[in-house]
N, C-alpha and C positions, 0 to 999 in steps of 0.2 A: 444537542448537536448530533449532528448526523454524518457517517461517511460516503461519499460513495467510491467506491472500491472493483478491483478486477479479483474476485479468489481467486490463488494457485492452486493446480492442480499436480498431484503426484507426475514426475518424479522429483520435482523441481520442491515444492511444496513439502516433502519427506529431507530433502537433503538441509532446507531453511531449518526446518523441525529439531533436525538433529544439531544443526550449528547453536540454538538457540536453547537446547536441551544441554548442550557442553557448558554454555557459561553459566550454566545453572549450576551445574556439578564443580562446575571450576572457582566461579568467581560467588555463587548465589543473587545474582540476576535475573530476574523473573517481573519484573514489571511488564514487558514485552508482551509477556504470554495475556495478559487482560483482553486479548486480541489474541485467540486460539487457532486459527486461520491464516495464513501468509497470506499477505495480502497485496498490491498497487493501488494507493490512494487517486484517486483523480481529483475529489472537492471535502471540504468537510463546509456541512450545510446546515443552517436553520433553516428546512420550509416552511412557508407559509402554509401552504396547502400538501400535502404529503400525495394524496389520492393522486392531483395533479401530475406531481415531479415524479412518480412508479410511471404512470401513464408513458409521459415523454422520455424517460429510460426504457422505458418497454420497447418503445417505439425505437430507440436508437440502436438497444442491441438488435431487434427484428431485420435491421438494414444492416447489420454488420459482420463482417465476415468474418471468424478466427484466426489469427495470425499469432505468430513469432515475434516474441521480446528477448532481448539478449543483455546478462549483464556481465560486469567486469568490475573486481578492484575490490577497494571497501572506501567507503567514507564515512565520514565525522561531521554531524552539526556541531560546531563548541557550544559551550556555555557551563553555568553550573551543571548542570546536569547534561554531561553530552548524548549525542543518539549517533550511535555506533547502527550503520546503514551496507546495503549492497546496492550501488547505483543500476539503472537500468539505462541502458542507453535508451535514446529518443532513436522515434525511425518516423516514418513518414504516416505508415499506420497506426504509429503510438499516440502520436503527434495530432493527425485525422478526430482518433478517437476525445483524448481528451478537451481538442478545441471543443467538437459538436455537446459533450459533459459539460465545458464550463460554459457554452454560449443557451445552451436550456438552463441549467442550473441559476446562473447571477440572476434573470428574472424572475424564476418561479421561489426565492429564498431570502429572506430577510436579512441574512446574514451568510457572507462565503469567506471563507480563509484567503487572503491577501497573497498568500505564499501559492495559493495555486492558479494565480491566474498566468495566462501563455508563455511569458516572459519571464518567469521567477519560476515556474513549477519544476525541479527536482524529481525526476524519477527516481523511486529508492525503497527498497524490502528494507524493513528495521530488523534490528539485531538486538538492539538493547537498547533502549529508552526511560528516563523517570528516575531510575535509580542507581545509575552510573554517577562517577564521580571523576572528576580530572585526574586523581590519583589514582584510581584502575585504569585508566587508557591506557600507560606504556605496558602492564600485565598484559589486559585483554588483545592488544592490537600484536602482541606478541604471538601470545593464542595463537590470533585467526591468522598470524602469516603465513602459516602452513597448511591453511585449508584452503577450499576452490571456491570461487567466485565465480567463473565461467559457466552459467546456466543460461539455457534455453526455457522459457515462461512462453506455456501455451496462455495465450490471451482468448478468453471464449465466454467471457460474460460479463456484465454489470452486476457488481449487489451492492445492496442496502444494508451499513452494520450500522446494527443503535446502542446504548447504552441502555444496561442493566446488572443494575448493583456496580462491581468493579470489572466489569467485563463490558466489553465490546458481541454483541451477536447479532447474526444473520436476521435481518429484517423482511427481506425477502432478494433472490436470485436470479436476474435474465437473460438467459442462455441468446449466445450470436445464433441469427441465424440466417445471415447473408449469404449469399455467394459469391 
């Protein structure tokens, strides 16, 4: 399986870094970091043809323009293992972007994650995932009361994170370059 993803970039990208370096030292949660890179999920995919789906990502960041994402707050997927998140709000660019990601994506891919399609997809930077427990929530969400969640996310690429070993890494990166 495959992601396709927007990297953050500094300064936005340093401030996730550090929140996600605290519950390291605080709580020892580190599952998150498998994915070294802040990241905005659009699809997690099996392609079929890989050459293919770089192609039509190529093509889509080529037509697209850099813009501003904004987030706010914190949330929580439950379950056993909950994923302690920073939502992003949707905007009309956000929105733009990930429909033209999932409307290439569902044919060229054998398999696309359920949760990302237009009507369910969640915008949202992880915090701590895997190895959270419902007994560290009220700790952890204590934590982060006191930290900022108001970040501005320059949007300015597509990339491709694959797996290798227990790590998530950069498969390849492409830069907006609309106007």
């Amino acid at each position: 399986m495959l992601a396709i993803t927007s990297l953050l970039p500094s300064p936005a990208a340093d401030h996730i870094n550090a929140l996600i370096k605290s519950l390291e030292t605080e709580f020892g949660l580190t599952d998150v970091q498998a994915t070294p890179e802040p990241h905005l999920t659009y699809q997690i995919v099996e392609p079929a043809d890989l050459d293919t789906l770089k192609t039509a990502l190529r093509d889509i960041a080529a037509t697209t323009p850099s813009f501003v994402a904004h987030t706010t707050g914190l949330g929580m997927f439950p379950g056993s293992r909950p994923v302690i998140y920073i939502p992003v709000l949707r905007s009309d660019a956000l929105n733009e972007l990930h429909h033209r990601v999932f409307n290439i994506a569902a044919p060229l891919c054998s398999r696309t994650d359920k949760f990302s399609a237009p009507d369910l997809w969640l915008p949202h930077v992880s915090l701590a995932l895997h190895d959270t427990t419902p007994e560290l929530l009220g700790p952890v969400l204590q934590f982060l009361n006191n930290q900022t969640f108001n970040l501005e996310l320059a949007i300015s690429n597509l990339a491709i994170l694959r797996p290798e070993g227990d790590m998530f890494v950069r498969e390849e990166v492409f830069e907006f370059g609309g106007k």
